[in-house]
C-alpha positions as CSV (number, residue, x, y, z in Angstrom):
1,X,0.0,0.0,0.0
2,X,0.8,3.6,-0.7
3,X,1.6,5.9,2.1
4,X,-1.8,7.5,3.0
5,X,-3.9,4.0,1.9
6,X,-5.0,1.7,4.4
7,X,-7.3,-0.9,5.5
8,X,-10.0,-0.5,8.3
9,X,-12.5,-3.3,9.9
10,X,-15.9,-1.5,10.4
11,X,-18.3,-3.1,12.8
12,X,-21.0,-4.6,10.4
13,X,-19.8,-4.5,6.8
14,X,-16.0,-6.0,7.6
15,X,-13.0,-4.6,6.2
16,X,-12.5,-1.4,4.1
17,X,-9.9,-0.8,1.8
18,X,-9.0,2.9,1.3
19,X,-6.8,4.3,-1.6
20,X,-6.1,7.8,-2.5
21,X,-4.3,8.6,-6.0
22,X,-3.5,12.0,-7.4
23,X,-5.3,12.1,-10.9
24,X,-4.3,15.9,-12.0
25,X,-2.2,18.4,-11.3
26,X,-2.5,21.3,-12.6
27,X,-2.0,23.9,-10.4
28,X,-3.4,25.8,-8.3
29,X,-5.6,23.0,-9.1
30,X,-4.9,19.5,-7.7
31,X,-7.7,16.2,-8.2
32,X,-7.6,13.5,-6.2
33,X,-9.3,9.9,-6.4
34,X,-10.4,8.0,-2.9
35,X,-11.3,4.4,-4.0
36,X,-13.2,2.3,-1.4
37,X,-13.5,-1.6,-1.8
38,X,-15.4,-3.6,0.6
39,X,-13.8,-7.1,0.9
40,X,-16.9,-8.8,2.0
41,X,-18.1,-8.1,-1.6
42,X,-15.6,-7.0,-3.4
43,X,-18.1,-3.4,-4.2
44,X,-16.1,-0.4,-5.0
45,X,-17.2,2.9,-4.5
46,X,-15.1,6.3,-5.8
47,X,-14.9,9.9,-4.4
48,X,-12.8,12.0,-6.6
49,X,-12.4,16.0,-5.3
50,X,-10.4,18.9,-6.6
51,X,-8.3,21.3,-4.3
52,X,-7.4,25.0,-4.8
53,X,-4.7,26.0,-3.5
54,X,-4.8,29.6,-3.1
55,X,-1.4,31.9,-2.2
56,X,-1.1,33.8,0.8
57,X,-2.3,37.0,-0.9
58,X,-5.1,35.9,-2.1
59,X,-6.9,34.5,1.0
60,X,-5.6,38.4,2.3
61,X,-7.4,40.1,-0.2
62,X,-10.9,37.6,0.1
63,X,-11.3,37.9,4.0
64,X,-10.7,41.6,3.2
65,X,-13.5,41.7,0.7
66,X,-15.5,39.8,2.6
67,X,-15.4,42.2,6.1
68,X,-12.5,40.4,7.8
69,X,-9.4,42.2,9.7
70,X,-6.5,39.7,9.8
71,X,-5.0,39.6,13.1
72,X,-2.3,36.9,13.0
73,X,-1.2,34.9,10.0
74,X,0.4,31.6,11.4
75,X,2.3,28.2,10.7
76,X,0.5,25.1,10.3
77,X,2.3,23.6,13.7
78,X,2.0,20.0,11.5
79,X,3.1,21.8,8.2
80,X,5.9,24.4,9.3
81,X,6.3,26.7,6.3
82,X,3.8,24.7,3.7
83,X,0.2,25.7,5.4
84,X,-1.0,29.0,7.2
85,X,-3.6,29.2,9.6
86,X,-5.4,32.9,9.4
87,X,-6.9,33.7,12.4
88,X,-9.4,36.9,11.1
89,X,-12.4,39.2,13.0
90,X,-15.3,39.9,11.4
91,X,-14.9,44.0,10.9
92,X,-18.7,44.6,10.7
C-alpha cells in the first residue's frame, strides 16, 4: 500500500480498503481519487475531489472583501512553512 492507503475493519460491513491517488495536477488546481473496496463483496465505490490551493495573498485580499481584519497569519504547527492558519475578526 501507498503511504496515505489503508485498510479498516468496520463493525457490520467488515474490512474497508482505502486508496487515494493523485489524478491531476494542474496547479493551483490538484484532483484527487479515494477508491473504497469492501472485501466482503468486493463493491467499489469512488470519491474524486479537486483542491485550490490559493497563495497567501489571495486568502488576504478575500477575507478583506469579505469584512475580515486579519489579526495573525500563522504556521501550520504539523506543516511548518507549507500551510498557514489565518486567524481573522469579522470587521462589521
Amino acid at each position: 500500500m501507498a503511504p496515505g492507503d489503508a485498510t479498516r475493519n468496520i463493525p457490520g460491513d467488515g474490512e474497508v480498503e482505502q486508496r487515494r491517488e493523485v489524478t491531476r495536477v494542474a496547479l493551483p488546481y490538484v484532483s484527487f481519487r479515494y477508491t473504497y473496496t469492501f472485501a466482503s463483496d468486493g463493491l467499489r465505490l469512488w470519491s474524486d475531489s479537486t483542491l485550490r490551493f490559493r497563495s497567501r495573498v489571495e486568502v488576504e485580499e478575500s477575507l478583506a472583501t469579505s469584512g475580515f481584519t486579519i489579526l495573525d497569519v500563522r504556521d501550520a504547527p504539523d506543516r511548518p512553512g507549507r500551510e498557514y492558519v489565518f486567524v481573522a475578526q469579522r470587521t462589521h
